[in-house]
N, CA, C and O atoms as CSV, one atom per row, in Angstrom:
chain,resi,resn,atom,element,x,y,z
A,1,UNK,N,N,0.861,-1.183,0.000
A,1,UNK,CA,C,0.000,0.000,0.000
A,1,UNK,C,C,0.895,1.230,0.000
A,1,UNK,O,O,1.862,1.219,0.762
A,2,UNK,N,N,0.671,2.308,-0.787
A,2,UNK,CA,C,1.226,3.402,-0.941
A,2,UNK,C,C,1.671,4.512,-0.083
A,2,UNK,O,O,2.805,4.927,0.158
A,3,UNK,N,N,0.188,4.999,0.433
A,3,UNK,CA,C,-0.139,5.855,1.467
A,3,UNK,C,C,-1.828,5.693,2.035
A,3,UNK,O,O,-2.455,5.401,1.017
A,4,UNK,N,N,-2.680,5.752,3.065
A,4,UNK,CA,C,-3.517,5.697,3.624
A,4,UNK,C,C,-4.416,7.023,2.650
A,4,UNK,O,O,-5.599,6.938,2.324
A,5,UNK,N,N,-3.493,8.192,2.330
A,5,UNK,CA,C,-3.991,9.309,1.843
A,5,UNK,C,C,-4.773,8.668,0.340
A,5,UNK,O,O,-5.906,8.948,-0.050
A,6,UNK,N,N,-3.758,7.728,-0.331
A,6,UNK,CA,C,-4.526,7.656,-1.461
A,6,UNK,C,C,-5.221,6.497,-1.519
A,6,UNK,O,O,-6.371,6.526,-1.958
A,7,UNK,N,N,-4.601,5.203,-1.058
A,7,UNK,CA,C,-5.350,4.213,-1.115
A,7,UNK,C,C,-6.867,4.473,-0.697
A,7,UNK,O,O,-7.633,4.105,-1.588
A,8,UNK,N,N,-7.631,5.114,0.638
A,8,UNK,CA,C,-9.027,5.039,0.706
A,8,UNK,C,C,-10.057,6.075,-0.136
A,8,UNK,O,O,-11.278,6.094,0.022
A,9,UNK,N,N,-9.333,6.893,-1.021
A,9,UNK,CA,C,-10.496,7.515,-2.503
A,9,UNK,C,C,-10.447,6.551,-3.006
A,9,UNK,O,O,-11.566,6.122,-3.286
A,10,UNK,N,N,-9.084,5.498,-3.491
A,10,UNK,CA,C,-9.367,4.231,-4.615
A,10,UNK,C,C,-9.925,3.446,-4.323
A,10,UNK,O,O,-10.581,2.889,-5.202
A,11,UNK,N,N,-10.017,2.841,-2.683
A,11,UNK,CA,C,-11.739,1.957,-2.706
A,11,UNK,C,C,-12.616,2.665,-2.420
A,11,UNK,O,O,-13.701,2.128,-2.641
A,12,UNK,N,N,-12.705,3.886,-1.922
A,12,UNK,CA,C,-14.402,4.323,-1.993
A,12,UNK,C,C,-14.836,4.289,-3.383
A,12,UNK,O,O,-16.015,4.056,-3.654
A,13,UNK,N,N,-13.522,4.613,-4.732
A,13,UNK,CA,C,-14.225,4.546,-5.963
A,13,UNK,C,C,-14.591,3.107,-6.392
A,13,UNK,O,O,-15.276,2.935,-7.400
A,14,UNK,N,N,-14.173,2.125,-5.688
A,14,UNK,CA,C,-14.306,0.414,-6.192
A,14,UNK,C,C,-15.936,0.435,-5.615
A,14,UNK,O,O,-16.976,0.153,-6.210
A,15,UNK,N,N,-15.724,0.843,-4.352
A,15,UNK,CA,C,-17.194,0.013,-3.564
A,15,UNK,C,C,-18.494,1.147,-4.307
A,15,UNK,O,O,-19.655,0.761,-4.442
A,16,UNK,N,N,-18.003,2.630,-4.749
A,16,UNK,CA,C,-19.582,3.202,-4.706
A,16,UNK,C,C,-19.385,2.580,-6.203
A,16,UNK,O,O,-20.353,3.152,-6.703
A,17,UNK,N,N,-18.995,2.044,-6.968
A,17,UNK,CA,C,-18.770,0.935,-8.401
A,17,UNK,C,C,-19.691,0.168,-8.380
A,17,UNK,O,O,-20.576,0.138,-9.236
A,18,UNK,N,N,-19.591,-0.835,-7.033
A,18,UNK,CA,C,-19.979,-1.673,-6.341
A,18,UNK,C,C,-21.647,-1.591,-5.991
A,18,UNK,O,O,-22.528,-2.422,-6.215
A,19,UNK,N,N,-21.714,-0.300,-5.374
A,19,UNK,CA,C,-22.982,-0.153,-5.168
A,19,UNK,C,C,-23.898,0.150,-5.908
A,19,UNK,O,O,-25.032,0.189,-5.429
A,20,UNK,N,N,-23.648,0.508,-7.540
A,20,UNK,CA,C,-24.109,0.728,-8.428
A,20,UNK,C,C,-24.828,-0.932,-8.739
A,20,UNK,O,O,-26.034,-1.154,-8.849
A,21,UNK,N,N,-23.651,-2.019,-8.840
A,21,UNK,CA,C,-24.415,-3.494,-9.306
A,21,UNK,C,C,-25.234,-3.826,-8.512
A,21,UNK,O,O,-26.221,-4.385,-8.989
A,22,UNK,N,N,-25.185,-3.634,-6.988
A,22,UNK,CA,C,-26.027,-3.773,-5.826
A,22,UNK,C,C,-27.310,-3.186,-5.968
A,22,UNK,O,O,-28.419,-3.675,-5.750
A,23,UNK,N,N,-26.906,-1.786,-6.465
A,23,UNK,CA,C,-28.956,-1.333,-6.982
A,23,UNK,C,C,-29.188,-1.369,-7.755
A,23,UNK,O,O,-30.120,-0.607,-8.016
A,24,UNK,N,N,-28.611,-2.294,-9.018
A,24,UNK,CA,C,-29.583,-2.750,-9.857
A,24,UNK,C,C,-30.027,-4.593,-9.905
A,24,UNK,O,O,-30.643,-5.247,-10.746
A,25,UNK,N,N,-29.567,-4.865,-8.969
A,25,UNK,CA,C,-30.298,-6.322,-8.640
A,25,UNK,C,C,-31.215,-5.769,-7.498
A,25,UNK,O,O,-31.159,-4.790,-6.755
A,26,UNK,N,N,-32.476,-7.280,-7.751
A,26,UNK,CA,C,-33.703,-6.685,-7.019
A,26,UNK,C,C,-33.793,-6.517,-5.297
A,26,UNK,O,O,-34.269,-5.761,-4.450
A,27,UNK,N,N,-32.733,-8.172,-5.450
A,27,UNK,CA,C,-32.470,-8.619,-4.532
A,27,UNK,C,C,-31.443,-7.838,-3.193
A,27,UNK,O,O,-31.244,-8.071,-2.001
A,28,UNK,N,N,-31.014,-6.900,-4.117
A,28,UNK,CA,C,-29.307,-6.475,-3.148
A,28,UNK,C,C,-29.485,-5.277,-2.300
A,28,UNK,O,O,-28.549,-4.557,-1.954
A,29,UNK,N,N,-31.198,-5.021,-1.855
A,29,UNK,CA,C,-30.930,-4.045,-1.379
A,29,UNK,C,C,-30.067,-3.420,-0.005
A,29,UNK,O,O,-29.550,-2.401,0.455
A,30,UNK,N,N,-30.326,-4.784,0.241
A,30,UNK,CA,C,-29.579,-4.863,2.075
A,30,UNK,C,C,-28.231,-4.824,1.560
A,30,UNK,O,O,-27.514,-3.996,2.121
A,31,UNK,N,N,-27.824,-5.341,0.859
A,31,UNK,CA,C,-26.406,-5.137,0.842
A,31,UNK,C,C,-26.001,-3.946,0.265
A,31,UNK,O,O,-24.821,-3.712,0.525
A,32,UNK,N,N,-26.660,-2.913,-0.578
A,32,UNK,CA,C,-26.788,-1.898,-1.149
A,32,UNK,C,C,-26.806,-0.917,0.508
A,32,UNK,O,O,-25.869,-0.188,0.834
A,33,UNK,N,N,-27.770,-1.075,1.162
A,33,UNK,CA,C,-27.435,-0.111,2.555
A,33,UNK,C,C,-26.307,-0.235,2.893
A,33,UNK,O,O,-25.723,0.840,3.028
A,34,UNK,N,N,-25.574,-1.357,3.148
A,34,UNK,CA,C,-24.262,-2.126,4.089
A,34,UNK,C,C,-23.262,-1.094,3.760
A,34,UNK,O,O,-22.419,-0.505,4.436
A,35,UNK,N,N,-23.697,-1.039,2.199
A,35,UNK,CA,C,-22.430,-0.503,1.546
A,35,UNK,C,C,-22.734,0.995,1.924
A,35,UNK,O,O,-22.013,1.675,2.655
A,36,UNK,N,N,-23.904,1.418,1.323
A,36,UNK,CA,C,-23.421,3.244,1.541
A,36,UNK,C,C,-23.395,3.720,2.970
A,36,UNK,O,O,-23.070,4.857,3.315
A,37,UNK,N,N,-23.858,2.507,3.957
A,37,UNK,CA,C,-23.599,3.455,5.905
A,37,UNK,C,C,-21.618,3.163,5.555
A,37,UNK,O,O,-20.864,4.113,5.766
A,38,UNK,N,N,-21.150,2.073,5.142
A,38,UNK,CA,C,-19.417,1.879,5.158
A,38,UNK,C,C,-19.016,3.029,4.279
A,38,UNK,O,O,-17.939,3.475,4.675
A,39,UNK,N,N,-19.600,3.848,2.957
A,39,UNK,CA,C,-18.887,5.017,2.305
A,39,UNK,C,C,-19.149,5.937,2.783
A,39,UNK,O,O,-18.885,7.051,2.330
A,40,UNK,N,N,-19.837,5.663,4.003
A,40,UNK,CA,C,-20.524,7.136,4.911
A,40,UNK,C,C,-19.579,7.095,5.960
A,40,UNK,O,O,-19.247,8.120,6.556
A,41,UNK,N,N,-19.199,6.160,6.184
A,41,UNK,CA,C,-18.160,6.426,7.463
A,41,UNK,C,C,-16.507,6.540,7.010
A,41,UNK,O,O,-15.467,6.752,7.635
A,42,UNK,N,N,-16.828,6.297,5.661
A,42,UNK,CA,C,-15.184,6.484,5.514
A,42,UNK,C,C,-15.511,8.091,5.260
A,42,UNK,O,O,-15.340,8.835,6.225
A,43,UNK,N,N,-15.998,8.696,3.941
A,43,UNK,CA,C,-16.104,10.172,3.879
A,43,UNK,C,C,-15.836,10.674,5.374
A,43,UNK,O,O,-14.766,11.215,5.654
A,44,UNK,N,N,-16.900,10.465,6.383
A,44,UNK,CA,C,-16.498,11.199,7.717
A,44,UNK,C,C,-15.443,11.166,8.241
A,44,UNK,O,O,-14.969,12.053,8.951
A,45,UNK,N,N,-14.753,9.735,7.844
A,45,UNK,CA,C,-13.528,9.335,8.633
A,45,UNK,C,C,-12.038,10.818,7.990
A,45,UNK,O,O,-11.360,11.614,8.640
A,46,UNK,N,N,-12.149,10.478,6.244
A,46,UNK,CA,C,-11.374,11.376,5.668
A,46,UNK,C,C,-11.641,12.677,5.693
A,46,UNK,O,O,-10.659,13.407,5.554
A,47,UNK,N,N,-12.978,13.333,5.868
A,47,UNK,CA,C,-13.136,14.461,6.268
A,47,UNK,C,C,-12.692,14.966,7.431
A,47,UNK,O,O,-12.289,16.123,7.550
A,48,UNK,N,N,-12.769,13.712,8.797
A,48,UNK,CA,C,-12.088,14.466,10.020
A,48,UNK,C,C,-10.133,14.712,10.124
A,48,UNK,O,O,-9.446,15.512,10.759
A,49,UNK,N,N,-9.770,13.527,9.109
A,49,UNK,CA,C,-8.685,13.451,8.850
A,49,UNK,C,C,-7.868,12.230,9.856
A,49,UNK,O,O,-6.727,11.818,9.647
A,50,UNK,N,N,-8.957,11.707,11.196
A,50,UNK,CA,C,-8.688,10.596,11.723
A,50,UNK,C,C,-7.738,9.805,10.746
A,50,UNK,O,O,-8.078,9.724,9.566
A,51,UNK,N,N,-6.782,9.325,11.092
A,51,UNK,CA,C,-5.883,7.995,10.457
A,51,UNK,C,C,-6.429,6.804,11.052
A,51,UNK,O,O,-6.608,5.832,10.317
A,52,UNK,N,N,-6.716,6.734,12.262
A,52,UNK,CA,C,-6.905,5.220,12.993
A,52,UNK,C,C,-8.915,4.800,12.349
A,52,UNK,O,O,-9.388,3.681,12.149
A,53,UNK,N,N,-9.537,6.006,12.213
A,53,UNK,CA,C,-10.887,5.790,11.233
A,53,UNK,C,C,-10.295,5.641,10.071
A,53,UNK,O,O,-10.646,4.542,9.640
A,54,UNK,N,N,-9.805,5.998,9.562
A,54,UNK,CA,C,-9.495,6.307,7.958
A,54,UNK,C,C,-9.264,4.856,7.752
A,54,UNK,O,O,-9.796,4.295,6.794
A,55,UNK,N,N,-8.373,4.097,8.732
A,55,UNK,CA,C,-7.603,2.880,8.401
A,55,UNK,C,C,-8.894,2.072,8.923
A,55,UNK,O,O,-8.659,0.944,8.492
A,56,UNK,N,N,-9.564,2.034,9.294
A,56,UNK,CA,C,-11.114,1.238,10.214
A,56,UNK,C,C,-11.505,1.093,9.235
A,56,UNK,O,O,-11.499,-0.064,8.813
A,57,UNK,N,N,-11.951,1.986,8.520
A,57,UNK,CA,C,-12.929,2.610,7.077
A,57,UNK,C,C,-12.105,1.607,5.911
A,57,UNK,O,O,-12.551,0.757,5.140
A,58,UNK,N,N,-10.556,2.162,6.177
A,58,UNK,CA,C,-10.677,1.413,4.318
A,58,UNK,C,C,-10.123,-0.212,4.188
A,58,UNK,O,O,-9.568,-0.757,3.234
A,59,UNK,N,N,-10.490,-0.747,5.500
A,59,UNK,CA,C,-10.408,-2.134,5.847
A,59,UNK,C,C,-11.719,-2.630,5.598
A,59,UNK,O,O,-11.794,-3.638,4.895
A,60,UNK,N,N,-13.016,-2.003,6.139
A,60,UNK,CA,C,-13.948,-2.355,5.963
A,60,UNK,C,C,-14.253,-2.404,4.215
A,60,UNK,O,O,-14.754,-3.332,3.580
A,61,UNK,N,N,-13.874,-1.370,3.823
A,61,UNK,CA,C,-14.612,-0.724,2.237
A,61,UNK,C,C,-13.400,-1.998,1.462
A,61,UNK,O,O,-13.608,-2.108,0.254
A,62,UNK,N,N,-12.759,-2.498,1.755
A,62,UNK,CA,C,-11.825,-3.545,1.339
A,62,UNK,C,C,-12.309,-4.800,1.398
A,62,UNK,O,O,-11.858,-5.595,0.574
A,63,UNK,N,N,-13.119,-5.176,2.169
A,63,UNK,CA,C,-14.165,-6.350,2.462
A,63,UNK,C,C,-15.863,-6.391,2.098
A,63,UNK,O,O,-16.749,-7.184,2.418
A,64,UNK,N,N,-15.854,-5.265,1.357
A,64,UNK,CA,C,-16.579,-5.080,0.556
A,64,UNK,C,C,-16.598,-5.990,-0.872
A,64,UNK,O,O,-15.687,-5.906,-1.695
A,65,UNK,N,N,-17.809,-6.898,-1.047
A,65,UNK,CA,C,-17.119,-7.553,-2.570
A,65,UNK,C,C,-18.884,-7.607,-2.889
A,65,UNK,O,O,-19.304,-8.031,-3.966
């Protein structure tokens, strides 16, 4: 991994990717929430500038599939 700075924009851009296939199956809506409360907490995480969230956040958004 590079830096924490860039690696968590490059999976928030994988997972909200992600959440795009999630709302268009009928079925995915629950997993469609899962995903945008996890891109909601990373944004907050990188907005506060937390590192120990930031790194919470892009572990989770990494286990995202």
């Amino acid at each position: 991994m590079s830096n924490l700075a860039e690696e968590l924009p490059k999976e928030q851009r994988r997972v909200r990717e992600l959440l795009e296939i999630y709302n268009a199956i009928p079925s995915g809506q629950f997993g469609a929430l899962m995903i945008r409360q996890a891109l909601s907490r990373a944004e907050q995480a990188a907005a506060s500038g937390d590192a120990v969230e930031m790194l919470r956040s892009y572990e989770e958004l990494k286990g995202c599939q």
